[in-house]
Every structure is written in C-alpha cells, then in structure tokens.
C-alpha atoms as a printed R data frame, in Angstrom:
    type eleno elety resid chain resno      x       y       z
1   ATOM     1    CA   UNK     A     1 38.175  38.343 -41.377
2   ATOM     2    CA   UNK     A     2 39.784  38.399 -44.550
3   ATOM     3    CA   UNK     A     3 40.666  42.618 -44.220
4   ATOM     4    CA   UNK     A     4 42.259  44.125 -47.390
5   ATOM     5    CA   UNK     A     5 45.429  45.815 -46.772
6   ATOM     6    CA   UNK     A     6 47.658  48.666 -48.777
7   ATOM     7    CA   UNK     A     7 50.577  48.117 -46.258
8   ATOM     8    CA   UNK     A     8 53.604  46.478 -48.469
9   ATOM     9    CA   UNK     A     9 54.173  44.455 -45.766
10  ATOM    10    CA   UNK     A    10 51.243  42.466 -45.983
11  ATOM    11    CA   UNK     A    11 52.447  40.723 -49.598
12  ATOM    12    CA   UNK     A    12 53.204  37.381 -50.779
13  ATOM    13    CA   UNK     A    13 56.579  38.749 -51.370
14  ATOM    14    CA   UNK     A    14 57.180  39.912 -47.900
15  ATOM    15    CA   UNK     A    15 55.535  36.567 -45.829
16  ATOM    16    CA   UNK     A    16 58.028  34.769 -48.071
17  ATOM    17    CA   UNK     A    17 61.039  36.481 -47.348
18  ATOM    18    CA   UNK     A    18 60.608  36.410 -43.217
19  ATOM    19    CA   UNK     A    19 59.942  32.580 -43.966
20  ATOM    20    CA   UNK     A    20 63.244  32.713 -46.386
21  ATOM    21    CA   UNK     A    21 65.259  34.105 -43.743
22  ATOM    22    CA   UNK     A    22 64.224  32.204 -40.925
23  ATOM    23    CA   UNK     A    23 64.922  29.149 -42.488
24  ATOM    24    CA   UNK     A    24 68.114  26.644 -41.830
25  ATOM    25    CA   UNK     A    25 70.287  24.355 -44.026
26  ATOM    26    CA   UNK     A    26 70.246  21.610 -41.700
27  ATOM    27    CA   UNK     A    27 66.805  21.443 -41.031
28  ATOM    28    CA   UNK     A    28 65.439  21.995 -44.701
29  ATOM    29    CA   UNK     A    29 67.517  18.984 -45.232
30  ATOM    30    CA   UNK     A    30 65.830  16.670 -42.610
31  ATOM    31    CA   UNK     A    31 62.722  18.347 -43.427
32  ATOM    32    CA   UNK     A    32 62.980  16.695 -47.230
33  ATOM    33    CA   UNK     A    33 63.842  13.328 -45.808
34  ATOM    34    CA   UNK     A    34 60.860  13.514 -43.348
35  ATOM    35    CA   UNK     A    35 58.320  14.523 -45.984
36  ATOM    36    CA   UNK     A    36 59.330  11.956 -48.063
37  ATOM    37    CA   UNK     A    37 60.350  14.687 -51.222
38  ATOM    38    CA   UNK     A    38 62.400  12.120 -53.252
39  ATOM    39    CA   UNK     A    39 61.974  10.268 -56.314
40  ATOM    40    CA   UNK     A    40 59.120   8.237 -56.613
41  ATOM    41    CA   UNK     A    41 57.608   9.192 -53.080
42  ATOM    42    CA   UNK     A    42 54.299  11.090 -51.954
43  ATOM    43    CA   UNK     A    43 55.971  14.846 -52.073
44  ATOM    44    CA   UNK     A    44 58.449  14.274 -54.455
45  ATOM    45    CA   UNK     A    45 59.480  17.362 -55.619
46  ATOM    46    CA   UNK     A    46 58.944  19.662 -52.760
47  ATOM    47    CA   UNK     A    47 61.101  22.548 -51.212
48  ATOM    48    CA   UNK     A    48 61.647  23.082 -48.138
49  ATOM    49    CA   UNK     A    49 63.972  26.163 -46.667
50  ATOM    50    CA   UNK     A    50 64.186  24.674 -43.086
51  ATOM    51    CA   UNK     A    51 61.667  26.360 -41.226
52  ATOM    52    CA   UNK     A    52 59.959  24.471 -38.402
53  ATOM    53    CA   UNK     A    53 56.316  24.550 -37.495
54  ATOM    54    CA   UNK     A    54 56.263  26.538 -34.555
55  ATOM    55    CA   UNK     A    55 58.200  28.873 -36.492
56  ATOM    56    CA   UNK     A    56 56.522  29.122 -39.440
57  ATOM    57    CA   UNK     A    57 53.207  29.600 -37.318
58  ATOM    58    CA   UNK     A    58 54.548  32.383 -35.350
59  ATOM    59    CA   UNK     A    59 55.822  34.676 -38.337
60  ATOM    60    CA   UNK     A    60 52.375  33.820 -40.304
61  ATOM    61    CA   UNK     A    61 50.810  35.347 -37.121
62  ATOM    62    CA   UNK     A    62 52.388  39.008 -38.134
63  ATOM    63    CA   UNK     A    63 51.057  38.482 -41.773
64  ATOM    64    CA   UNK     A    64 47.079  37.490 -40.634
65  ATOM    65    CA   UNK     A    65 45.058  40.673 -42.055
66  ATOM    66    CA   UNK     A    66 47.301  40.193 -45.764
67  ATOM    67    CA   UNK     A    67 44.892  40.112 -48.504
68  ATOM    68    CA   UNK     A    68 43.382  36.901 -49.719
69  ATOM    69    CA   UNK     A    69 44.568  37.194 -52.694
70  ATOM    70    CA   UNK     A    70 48.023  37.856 -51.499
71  ATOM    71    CA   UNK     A    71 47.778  34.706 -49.411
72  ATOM    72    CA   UNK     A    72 46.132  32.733 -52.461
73  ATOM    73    CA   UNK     A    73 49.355  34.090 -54.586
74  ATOM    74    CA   UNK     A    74 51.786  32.253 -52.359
75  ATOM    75    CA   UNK     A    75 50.020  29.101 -52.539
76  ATOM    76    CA   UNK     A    76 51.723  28.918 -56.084
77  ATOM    77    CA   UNK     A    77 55.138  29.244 -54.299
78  ATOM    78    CA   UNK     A    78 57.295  25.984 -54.677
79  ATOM    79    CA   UNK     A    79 58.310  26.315 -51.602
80  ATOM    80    CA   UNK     A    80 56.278  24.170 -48.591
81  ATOM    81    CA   UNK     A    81 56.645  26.212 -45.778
82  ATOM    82    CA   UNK     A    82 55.333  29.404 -48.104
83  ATOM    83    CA   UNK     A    83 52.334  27.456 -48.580
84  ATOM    84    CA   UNK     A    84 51.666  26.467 -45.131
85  ATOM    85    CA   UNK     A    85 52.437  30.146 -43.726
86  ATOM    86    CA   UNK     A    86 50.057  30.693 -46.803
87  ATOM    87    CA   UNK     A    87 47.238  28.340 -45.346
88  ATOM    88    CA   UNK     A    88 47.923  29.127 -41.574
89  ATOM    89    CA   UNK     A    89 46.857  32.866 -42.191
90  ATOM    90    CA   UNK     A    90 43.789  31.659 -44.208
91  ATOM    91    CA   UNK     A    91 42.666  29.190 -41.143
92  ATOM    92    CA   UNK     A    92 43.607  32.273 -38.988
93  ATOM    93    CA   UNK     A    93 41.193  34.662 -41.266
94  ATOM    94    CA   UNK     A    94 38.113  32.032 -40.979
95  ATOM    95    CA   UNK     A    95 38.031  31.588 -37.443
96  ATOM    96    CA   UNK     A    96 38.212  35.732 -36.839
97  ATOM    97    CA   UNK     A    97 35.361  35.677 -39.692
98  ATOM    98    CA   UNK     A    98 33.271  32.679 -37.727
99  ATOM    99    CA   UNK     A    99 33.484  34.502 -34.592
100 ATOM   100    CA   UNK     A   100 30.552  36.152 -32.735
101 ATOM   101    CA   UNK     A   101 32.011  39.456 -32.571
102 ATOM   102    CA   UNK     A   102 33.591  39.851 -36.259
103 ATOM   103    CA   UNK     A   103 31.179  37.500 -37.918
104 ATOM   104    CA   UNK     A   104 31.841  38.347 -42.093
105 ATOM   105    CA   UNK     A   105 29.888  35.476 -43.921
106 ATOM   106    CA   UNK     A   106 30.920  36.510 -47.198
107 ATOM   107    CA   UNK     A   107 34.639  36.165 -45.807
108 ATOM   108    CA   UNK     A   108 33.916  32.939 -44.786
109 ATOM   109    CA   UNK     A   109 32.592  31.477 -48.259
110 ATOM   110    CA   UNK     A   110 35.469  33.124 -49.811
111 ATOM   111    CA   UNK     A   111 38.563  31.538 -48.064
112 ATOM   112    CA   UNK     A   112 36.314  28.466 -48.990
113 ATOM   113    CA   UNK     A   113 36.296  28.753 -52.424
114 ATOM   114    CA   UNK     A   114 39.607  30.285 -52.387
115 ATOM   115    CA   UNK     A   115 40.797  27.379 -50.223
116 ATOM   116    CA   UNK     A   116 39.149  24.710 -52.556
117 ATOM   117    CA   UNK     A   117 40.893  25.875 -55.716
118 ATOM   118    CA   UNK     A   118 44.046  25.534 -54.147
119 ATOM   119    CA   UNK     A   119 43.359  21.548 -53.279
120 ATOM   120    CA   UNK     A   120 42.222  21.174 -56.927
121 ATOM   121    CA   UNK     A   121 45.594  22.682 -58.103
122 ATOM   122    CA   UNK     A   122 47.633  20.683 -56.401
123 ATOM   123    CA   UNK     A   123 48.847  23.630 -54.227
124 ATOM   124    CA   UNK     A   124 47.809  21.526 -50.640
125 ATOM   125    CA   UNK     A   125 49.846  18.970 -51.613
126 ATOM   126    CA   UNK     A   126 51.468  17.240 -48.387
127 ATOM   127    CA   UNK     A   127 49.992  15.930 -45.328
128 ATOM   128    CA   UNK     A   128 50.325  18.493 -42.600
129 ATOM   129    CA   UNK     A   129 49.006  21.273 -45.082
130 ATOM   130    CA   UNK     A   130 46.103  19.240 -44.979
131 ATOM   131    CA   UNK     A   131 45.813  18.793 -41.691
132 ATOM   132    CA   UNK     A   132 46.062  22.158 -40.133
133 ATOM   133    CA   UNK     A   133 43.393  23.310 -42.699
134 ATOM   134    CA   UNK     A   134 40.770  20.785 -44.185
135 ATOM   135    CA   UNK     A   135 38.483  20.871 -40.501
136 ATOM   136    CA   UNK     A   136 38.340  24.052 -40.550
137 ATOM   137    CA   UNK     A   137 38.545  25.606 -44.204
138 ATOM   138    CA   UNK     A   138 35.864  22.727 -45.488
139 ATOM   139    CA   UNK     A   139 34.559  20.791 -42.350
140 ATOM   140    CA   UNK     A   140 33.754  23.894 -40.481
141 ATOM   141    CA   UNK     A   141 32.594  25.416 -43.545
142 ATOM   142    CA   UNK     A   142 29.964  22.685 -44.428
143 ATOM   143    CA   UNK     A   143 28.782  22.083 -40.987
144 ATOM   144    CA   UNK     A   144 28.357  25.366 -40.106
145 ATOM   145    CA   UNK     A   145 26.425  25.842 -43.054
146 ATOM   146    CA   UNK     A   146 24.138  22.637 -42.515
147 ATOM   147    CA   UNK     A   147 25.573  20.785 -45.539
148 ATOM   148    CA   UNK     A   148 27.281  17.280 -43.520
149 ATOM   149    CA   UNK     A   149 26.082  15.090 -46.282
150 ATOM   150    CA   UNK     A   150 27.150  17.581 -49.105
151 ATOM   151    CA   UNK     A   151 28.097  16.210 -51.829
152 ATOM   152    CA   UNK     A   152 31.707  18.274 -52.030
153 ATOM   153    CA   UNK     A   153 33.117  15.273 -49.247
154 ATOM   154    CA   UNK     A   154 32.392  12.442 -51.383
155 ATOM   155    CA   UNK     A   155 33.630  14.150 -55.167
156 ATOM   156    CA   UNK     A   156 36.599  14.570 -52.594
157 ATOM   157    CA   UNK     A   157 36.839  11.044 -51.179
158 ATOM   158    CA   UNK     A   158 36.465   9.732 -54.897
159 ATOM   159    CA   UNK     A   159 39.601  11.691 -56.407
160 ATOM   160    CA   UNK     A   160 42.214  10.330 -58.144
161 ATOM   161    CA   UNK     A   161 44.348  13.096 -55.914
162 ATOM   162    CA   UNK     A   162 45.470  11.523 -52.273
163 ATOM   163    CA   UNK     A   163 45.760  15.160 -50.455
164 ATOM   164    CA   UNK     A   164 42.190  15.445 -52.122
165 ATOM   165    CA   UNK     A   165 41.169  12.187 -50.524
166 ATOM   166    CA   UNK     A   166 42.761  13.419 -47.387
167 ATOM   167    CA   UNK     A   167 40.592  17.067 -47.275
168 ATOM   168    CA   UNK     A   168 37.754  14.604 -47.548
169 ATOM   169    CA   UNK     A   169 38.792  12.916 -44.447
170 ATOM   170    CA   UNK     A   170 39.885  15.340 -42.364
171 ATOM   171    CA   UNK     A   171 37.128  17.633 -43.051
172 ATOM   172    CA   UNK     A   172 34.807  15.620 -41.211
173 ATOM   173    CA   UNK     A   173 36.686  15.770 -38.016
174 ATOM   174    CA   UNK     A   174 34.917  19.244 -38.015
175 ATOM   175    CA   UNK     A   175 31.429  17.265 -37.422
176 ATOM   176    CA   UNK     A   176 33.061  14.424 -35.213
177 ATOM   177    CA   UNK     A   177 33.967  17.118 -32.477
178 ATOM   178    CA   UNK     A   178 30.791  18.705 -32.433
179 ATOM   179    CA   UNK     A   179 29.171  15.477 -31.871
180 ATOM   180    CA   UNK     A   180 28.208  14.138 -35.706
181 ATOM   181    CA   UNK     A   181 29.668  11.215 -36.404
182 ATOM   182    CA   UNK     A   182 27.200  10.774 -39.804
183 ATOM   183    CA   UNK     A   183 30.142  11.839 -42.049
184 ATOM   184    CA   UNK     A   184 33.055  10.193 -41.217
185 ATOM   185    CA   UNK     A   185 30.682   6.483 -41.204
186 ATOM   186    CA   UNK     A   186 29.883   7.383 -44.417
187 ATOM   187    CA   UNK     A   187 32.981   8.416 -46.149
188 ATOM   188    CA   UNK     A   188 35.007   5.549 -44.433
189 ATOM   189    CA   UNK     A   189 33.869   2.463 -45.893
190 ATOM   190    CA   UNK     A   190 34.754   3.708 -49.901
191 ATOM   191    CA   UNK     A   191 38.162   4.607 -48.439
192 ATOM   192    CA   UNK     A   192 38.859   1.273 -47.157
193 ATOM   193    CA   UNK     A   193 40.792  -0.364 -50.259
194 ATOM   194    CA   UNK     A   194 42.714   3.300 -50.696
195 ATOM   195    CA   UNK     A   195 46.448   2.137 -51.725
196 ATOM   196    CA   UNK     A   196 48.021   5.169 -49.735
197 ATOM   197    CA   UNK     A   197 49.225   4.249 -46.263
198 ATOM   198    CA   UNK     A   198 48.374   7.741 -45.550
199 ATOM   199    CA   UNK     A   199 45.032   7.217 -46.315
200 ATOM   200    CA   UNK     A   200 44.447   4.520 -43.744
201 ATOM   201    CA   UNK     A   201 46.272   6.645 -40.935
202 ATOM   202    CA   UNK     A   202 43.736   9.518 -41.824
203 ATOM   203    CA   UNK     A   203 40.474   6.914 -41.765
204 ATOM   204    CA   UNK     A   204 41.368   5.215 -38.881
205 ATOM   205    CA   UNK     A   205 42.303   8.338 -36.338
206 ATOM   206    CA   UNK     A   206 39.295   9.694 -37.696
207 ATOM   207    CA   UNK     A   207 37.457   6.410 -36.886
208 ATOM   208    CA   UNK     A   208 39.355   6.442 -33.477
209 ATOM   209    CA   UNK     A   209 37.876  10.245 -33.034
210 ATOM   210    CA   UNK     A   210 34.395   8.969 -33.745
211 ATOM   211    CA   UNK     A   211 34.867   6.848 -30.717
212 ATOM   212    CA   UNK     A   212 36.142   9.396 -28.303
213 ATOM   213    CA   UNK     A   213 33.933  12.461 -29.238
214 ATOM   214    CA   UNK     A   214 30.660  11.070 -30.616
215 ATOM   215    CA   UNK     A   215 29.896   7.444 -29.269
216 ATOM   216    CA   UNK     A   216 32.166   4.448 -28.127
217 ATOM   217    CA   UNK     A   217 29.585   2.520 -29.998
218 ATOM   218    CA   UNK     A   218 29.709   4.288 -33.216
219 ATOM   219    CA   UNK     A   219 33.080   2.924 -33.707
220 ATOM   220    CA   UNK     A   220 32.361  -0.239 -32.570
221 ATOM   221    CA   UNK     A   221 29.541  -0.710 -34.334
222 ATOM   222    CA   UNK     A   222 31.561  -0.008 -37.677
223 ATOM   223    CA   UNK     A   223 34.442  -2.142 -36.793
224 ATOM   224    CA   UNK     A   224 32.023  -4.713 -36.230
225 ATOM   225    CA   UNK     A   225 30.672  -4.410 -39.931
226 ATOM   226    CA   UNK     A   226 33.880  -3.355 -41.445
227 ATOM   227    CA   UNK     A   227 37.231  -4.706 -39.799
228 ATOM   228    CA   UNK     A   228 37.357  -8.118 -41.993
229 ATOM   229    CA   UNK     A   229 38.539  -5.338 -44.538
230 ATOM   230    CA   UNK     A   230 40.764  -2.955 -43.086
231 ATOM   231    CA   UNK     A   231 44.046  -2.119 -43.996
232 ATOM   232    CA   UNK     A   232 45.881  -3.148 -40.528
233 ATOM   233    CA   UNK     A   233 47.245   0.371 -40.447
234 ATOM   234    CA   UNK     A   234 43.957   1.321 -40.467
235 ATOM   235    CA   UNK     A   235 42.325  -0.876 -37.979
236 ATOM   236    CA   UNK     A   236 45.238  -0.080 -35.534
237 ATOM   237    CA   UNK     A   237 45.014   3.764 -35.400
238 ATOM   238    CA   UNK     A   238 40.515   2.709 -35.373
239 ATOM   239    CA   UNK     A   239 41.175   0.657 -31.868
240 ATOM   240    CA   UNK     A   240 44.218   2.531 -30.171
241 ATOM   241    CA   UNK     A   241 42.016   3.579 -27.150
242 ATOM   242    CA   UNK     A   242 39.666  -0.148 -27.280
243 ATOM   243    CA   UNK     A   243 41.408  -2.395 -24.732
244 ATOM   244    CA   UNK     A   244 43.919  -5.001 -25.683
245 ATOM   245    CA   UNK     A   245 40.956  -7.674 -25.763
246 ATOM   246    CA   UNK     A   246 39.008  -5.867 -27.905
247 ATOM   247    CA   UNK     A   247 41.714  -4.702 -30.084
248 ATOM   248    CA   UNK     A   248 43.336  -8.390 -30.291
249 ATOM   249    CA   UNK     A   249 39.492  -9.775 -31.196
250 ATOM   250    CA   UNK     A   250 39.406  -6.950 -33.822
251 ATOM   251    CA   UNK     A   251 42.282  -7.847 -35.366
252 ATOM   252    CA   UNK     A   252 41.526 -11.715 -35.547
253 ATOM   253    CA   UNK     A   253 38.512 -10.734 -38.074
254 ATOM   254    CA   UNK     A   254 41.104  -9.482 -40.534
C-alpha cells in the first residue's frame, strides 16, 4: 500500500542519495555503453551512476512505504537508476495493495494513474524500466479489473513513443500468465512492421509466453497466419521453445 510517511527518510532526496553513493565509476560507464545512451541511439541521453540491479533493488526495498508522490518526484530525476529505484518501490506498493490481507483499491488505481503519467512523460524511458513494471503497474491493473480488451493497450501499441509501445506489450504478459492469451493475439499483429528491434524482441517473447503459459496452439496458430511477416528477430524469440523442424519450416514462410 501506498502509506504516507513524515519520516525524512522516506524522500526523493534521500532514495537518491543511498543510490548516489552506492554507485561506481566503472560500472556507470559500462552501464552507458550497455543501454545504448549515445548519440543517435534508443537512450541517448541517459545517466547512469553505476549502480547494478540487484543493488538498486535492495536499497529501494528500505524506501517501500515513501510517499507516492515522493516516488513520482524522482521519476523526474535524470538519473536511470533514480527512476528505476523510483518504479521498483511503486511495483513494490501495488502488490502489498493487491494482496488479500492489505487490499487498498484506491492505492491500486493511484500508482496506476500515477504510473501512466510517467510513461506519457517520457520518464519510463529505457527497456528494463519497462519491464520490471508494465505487467504489473498496467497488465495487472487492467486484468484485475476485467478490462483485457481496454482500450488503454492499443492507444499504447499505436504511439509514436517505443517505451510506450513496449508498456503495451509487456502489459499483457499480466493476462498471458494467468491463462489469457486474447491480448497479446490482438496487439501483436499491428506491431509487426514496428522499426525498433526492441519491439520485435518484446512481441515475440511475448508470443513465445503465449505458447508456454496459455496454449502451444495459440502460438502456432498465429505463426501460422502471421510468420510470412515477421521481423526474423521476431519470429526467432516466437519459436525458441518449437523444435528445430518447426522452427526451420517457420522460418521458410518468411
């Protein structure tokens, strides 16, 4: 739950500054290189202090009752691993508001919205922000609430934004593991001439997911309509589990 705090350590300020001092030259510098930050590439632009996931995870865990609007204020931070320590305690906050036991609805629908003006400012801006949030802070949001053909997943999957595109996506692995493949089949196809190489990893492990966790012949079934079009990125991360037959005779429809 989303619990309001007067303690000054539960700030913006503070969450930055353990991330700040637990952060390394070295690795801030691979970190920009592996998150392709220069010129001309997908995060160009971003900072990184050299804080590694694990890491980052673990002091976000000391700073999961901060304020929502504390954890919203970071989001604006220029630096990455603010924002993910940012969206970790927000993922953190929703689960302990889905719960059973500590159930808040209304804390729920906030780190929503809260979560959803942050992708529409550009704040979730690379791909593993997305990816540790989107399932749960939009796909968990919309299928708890009944709403798997909601209209929210395709204004996403029609943006001009990639990590937009990407929510979209990854949001529906939400419904995939609890056994609805509807969304991701339905998103997929409009996402099949997406320019971003990132784009087509995201489609096709969700594709490959549909396989595993819903129905081998959901997947097949689309790759039987679908792979004369696929990006081969795409249809490669679709099949990885198919065997090399099928895979190979997937592949020959391109």
């Amino acid at each position: 739950m989303a619990a309001a705090s007067d303690s000054p350590d539960l700030t913006a300020r503070s969450l930055a500054a353990a991330i700040d001092a637990a952060g390394d030259a070295h690795d801030a510098r691979f970190l920009q290189r592996f998150f392709k930050t220069g010129a001309g590439e997908y995060a160009a632009g971003d900072v990184f202090v050299g804080v590694r996931v694990p890491a980052t995870r673990a002091i976000a865990r000391r700073f999961e009752r901060m304020p929502l609007a504390e954890a919203s204020a970071l989001l604006e931070s220029p630096v990455h691993e603010h924002r993910l320590a940012a969206l970790l305690v927000m993922v953190r906050q929703f689960r302990v508001a889905s719960a059973s036991r500590t159930r808040d609805d209304a804390a729920r629908a906030a780190l929503h919205e809260a979560y959803l003006a942050a992708v529409r400012r550009g704040r979730v801006n690379n791909w593993d922000l997305v990816d540790a949030t989107a399932d749960s802070l939009v796909g968990e949001f919309l299928r708890e609430s009944g709403r798997g053909d909601d209209t929210l997943l395709d204004e996403l999957a029609a943006s001009d934004s990639l990590w937009q595109r990407r929510v979209a996506v990854l949001a529906t692995f939400a419904f995939t593991k609890a056994g609805d493949g509807a969304p991701i089949v339905r998103l997929a196809p409009r996402l099949l001439d997406d320019r971003e190489d990132l784009m087509h990893k995201a489609v096709g492990w969700m594709l490959r997911e549909l396989g595993k966790r819903v129905a081998r012949s959901a997947l097949t079934g689309f790759l039987d309509e679908y792979a004369p079009r696929m990006p081969r990125t795409m249809l490669s991360y679709a099949t990885e589990h198919l065997t090399p037959a099928e895979r190979a005779a997937y592949r020959a429809m391109r």
